[in-house]
N, C-alpha and C positions, 0 to 999 in steps of 0.2 A: 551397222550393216548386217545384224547379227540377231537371234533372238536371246543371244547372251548377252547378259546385264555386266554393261561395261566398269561400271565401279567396283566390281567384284573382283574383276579380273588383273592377278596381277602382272599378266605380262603388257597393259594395258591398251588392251586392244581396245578400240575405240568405235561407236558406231555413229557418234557424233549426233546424236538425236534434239542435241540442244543448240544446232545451227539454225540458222535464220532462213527458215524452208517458203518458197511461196512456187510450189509447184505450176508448169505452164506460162509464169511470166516472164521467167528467167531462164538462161542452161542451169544446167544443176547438176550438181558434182557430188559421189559419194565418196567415203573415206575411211578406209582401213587402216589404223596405226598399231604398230606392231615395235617393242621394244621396250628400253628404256626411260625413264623421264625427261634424258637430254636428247632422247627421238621426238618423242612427246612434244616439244617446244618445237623442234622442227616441224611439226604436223600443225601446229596452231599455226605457224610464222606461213606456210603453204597458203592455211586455208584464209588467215586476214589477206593476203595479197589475192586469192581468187576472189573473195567478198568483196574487196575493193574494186576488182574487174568486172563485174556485175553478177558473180554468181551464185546460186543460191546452192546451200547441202542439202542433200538428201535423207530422208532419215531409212530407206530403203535402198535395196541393188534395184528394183524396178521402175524407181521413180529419176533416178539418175543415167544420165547422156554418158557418162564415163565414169568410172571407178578409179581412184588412185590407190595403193599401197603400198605404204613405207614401211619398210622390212627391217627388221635384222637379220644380221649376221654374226654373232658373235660367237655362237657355240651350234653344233650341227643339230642339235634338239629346235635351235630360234631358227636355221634356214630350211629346217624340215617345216616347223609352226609358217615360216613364211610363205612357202610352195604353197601348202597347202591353203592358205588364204587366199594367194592369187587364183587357184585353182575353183574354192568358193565362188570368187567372184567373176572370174568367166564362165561358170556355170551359171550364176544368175545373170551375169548383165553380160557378159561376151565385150566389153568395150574396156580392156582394163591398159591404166597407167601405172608402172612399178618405178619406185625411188628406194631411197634409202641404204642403210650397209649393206645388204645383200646386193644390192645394185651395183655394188663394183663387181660384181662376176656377173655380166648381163650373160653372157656364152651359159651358164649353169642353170639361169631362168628359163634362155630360152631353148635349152635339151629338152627341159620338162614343158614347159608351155610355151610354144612357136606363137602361139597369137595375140602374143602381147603388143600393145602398140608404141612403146617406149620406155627406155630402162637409162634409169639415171642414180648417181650414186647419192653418199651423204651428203647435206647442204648444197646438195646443187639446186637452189630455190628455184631459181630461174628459167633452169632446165623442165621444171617439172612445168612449171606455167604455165612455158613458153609449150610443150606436147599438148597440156589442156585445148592452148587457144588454138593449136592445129585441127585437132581432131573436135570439137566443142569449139566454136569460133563465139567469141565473146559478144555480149547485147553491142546495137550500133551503138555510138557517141549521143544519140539523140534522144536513145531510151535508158539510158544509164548516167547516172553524177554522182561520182563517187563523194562530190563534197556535201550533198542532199540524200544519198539511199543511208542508211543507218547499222555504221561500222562503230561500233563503241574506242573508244580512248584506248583500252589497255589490249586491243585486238581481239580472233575470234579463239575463246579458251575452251580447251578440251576437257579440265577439270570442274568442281564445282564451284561454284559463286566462290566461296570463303578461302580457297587458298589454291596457290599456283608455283608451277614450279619459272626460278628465274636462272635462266643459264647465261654464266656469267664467263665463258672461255669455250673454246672447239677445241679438240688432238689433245694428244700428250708428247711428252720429253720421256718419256721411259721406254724401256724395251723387255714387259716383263715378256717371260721366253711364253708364258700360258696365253698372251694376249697378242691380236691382230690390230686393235683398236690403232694404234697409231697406220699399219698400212691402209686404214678404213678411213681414219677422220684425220692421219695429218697431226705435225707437231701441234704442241701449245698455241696456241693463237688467243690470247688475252682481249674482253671487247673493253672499250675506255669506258672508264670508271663512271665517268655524266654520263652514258649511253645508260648502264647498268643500272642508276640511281635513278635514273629521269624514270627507267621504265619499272622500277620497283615502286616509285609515286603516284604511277595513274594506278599502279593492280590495285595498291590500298585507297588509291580515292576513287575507284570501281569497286569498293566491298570487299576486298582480299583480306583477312583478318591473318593469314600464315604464310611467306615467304620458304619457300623451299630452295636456297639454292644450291645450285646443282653444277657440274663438270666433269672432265675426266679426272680432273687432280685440283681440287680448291685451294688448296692450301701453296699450290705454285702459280695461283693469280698473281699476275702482274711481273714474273719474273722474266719471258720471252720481251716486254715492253722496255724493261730494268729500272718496272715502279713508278714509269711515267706520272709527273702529277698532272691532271684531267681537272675542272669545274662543276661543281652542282652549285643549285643557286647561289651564284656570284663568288661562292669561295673554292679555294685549293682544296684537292684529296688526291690524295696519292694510288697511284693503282695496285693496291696491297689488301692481303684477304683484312686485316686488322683496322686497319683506316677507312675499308667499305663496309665494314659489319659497323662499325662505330658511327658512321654515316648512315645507314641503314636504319639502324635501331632509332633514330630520329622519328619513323614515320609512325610508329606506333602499332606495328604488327608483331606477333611471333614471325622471328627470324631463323631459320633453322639450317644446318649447314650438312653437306653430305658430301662422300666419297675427297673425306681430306687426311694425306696423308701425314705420317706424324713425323714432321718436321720438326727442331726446336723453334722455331719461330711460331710456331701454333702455341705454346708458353703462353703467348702475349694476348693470344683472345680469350684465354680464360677467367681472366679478372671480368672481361666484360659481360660474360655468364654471369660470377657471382656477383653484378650488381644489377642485373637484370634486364642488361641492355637487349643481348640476344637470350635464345634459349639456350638452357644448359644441357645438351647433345653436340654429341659428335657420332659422325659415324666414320668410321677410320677403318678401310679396309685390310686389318692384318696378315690376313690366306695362311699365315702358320708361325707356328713357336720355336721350330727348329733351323739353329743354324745352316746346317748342310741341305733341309729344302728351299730354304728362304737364300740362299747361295744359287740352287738349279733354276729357281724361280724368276733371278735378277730384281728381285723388288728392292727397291728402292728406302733408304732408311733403316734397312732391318738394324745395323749396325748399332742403333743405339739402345738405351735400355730400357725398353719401352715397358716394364712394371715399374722401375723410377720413377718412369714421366707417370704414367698410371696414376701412382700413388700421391705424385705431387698434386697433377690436376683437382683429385679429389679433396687435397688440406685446403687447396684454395677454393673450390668448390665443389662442396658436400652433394651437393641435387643432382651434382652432374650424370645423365644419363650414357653411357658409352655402347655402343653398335659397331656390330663391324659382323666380317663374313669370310668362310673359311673356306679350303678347299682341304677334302683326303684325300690320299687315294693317287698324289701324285707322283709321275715315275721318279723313282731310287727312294722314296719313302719307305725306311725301313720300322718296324713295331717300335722299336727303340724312338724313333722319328715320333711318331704316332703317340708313345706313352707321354714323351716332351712335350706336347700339344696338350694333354690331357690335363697332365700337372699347371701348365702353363695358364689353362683355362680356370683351373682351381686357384691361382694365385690373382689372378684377374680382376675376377667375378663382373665380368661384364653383364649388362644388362640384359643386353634385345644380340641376339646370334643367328645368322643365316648359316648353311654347312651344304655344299655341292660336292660331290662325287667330282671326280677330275674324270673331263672327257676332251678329246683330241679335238682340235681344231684345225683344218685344212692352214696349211702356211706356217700355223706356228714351230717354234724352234722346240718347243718340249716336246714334238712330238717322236726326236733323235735324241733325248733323254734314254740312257741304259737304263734297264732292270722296269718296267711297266711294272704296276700293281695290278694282280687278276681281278677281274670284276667279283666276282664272289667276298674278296678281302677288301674290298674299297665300299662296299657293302657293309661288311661285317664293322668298318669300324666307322661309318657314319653313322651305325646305331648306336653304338656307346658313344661316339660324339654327343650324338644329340639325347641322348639318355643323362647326358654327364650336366650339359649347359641344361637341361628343361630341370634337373634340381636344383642348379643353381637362380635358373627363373623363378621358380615357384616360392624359392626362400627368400626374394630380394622383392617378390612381390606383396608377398605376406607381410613384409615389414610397410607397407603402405596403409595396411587396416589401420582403420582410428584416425588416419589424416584429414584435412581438409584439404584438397587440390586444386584448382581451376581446371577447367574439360572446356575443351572447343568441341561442341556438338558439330557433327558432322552429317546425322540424318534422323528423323522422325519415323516410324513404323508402326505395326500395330502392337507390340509388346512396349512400345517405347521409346526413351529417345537413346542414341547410342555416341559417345566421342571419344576423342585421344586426351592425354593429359600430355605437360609439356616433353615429357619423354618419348612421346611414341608418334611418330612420322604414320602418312596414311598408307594403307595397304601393306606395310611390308612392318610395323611392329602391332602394337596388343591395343586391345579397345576399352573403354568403361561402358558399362552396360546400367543405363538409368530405368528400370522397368517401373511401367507405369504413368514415368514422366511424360505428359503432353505437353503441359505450358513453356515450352522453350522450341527455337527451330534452325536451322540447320545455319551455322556461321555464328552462333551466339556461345559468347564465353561464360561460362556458370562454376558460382564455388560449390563443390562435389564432398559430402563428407563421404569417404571408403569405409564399406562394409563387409565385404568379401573379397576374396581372389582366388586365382588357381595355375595353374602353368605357366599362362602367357597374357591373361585379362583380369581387368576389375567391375565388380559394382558396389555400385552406390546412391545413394541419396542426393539432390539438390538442396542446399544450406540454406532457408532462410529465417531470415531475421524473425523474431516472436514481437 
């Protein structure tokens, strides 16, 4: 919707250019996705049930009968990016539909923008349709068959051909005091396991070569159900993160897992790393090393000893890449706080590190937190944060020179072709850069021999055979 190149963009905003457009024969609908990657799936799950309805995307606000936007909410920077996109878009099209987490404060949309034509929250699918077909009234029954117009198997996907994200739960069970997510999305809500598997089997038999799955808490799949066992073809699995990654890795994709917290029972998927069921990542959201933050914070597990598990993980597999993401700068974080963080990170050595400034969230509980960190100080120590982890990147990268690794190419340009290796998730860790290489193309696995690095990237060579 945008002249911004949505692959780029990591809050991924989406202008959907790769919808199935036939402008004038159909209504046609554009689409702003704004979020998350478990927004992300809600904006595909949206756009297959409007495609299904007979409509077609727009790859413009000018060619489109109505605009929708799925917002976040999550932090005041994502419903300031929100505003401002719906704002975008009733400047160009004037006909807009708003969903999404922002959409549980429809009263706050429409302070700022009165001419919205309807505000619906998270996963209210239905709801959003259901505004489309009022205002956009859908082709007759005579000009439309949804079993004859050309909706693919695995729905319509906002990412690229090779890999997708699978959300495999809605809400959480936690109540960290920094997050609203649960007043937005609602506890745990676990989907059945055949649901989860059947549709992890069309992505890969639609081209998907990488599985990203995704939730608010992976690792407490199946615990709201109490492990229900569910059906994929003809046999029992149990609705447990261990029993559907083990099921998963059947299909013959990189499986990748994300935002799992480090429970002991995540122990159990580590073996199936190191035999190469799934891939060897985690991404484990820590937010901090210190007792008395991880106390104010109410996270969940902090309790155990998690350079232990660390270190065990890694005896039993060595490749394992580890991701996670912090916050500073949180209220009663004292330097003391902060140096424990530091050291903590050193004992670590995690791979891939995201690091946000702690900012106040409307409703949240930490925002009655004593003693606030001044901006200036929550500043000053996200730079030696990330000062601290970009040595530790560059030296854990460096030991990759001289490897051969498999690269899932991800895109073709004119310097070359560019992918991730099994370590690094799209948009949010490090790239391999094959300069030069044409003969391979986007969704193709190639062994990579490493010949450089630097902070957060590799390149390299393509291996072949003499």
């Amino acid at each position: 919707m945008s002249d911004q190149n949505p692959a780029a963009d990591k809050s991924h905003k989406s202008d959907t250019k790769q919808g199935l457009s036939n402008p004038g024969a159909s209504p046609t609908v554009g689409f702003v996705s704004l979020g998350c990657p478990k927004a992300l799936v809600d904006s595909e799950r949206i756009l297959t049930q409007l495609k299904l309805d007979g409509y077609q995307v727009s790859p413009s606000y000018n060619g489109a009968d109505v605009v929708v936007v799925n917002t976040c909410g999550f932090i005041d920077s994502a419903k300031q990016e929100s505003l401002d996109a719906i704002g975008e878009a009733i400047a160009e099209n004037g006909r807009v539909i708003v969903t999404g987490c922002m959409g549980k404060d429809e009263s706050a949309i429409k302070a700022v923008h009165p001419s919205v034509l309807a505000v619906s929250g998270p996963q209210q699918y239905e709801e959003v349709v259901t505004a489309v077909h009022t205002y956009v009234p859908p082709p007759a029954k005579d000009q439309h068959n949804p079993f004859v117009d050309l909706v693919p198997p695995q729905g319509i996907k906002l990412t690229p051909r090779h890999y997708a994200y699978l959300k495999i739960s809605e809400g959480c069970n936690h109540r960290c005091t920094f997050c609203i997510i649960p007043s937005l999305r609602g506890d745990l809500a676990s989907r059945p396991v055949g649901q989860v598997l059947d549709e992890a089997e069309r992505l890969v038999k639609s081209g998907v070569k990488e599985l990203l799955v995704v939730s608010q808490d992976t690792s407490a799949y199946g615990v709201d159900i109490k492990y229900r066992t569910g059906f994929w073809q003809g046999r029992p699995v149990k609705s447990r993160m261990h029993e559907m990654c083990d099921a998963m890795s059947e299909l013959g994709a990189w499986v990748r897992l994300h935002y799992v917290y480090p429970y002991p029972h995540v122990d159990h998927t580590i073996p199936l790393m190191a035999e190469g069921k799934i891939l060897p990542y985690l991404d484990i959201p820590f937010q901090h090393a210190s007792p008395s933050v991880l106390k104010n914070m109410k996270r969940p597990a902090h309790q155990e000893k998690t350079l232990d598990r660390i270190h065990r993980w890694r005896e039993i597999c060595p490749d394992i890449t580890l991701r996670s993401t912090f916050i500073v700068g949180f209220p009663g974080e004292t330097e003391d706080d902060f140096n424990m963080l530091l050291d903590w990170l050193d004992e670590a050595q995690l791979d891939r590190v995201g690091c946000f400034k702690y900012s106040p969230v409307e409703g949240a509980k930490a925002n009655d937190i004593a003693n606030p960190v001044p901006e200036e100080v929550q500043q000053e120590r996200w730079e030696r944060f990330m000062e601290k982890q970009q040595g530790i990147s560059t030296a854990k990268l460096a030991q990759k020179v001289g490897k051969r690794m498999p690269v899932l190419i991800d895109e073709v340009d004119a310097e070359g072709a560019i992918g991730r290796t099994k370590g690094d998730a799209p948009e949010i860790d490090g790239l391999v850069y094959l300069n030069g290489e044409f003969n391979v193309k986007a969704g193709d696995i190639v062994d990579v021999d490493i010949t450089h690095s630097d902070e957060y990237d590799l390149w390299g060579d393509v291996h072949r055979i003499q």
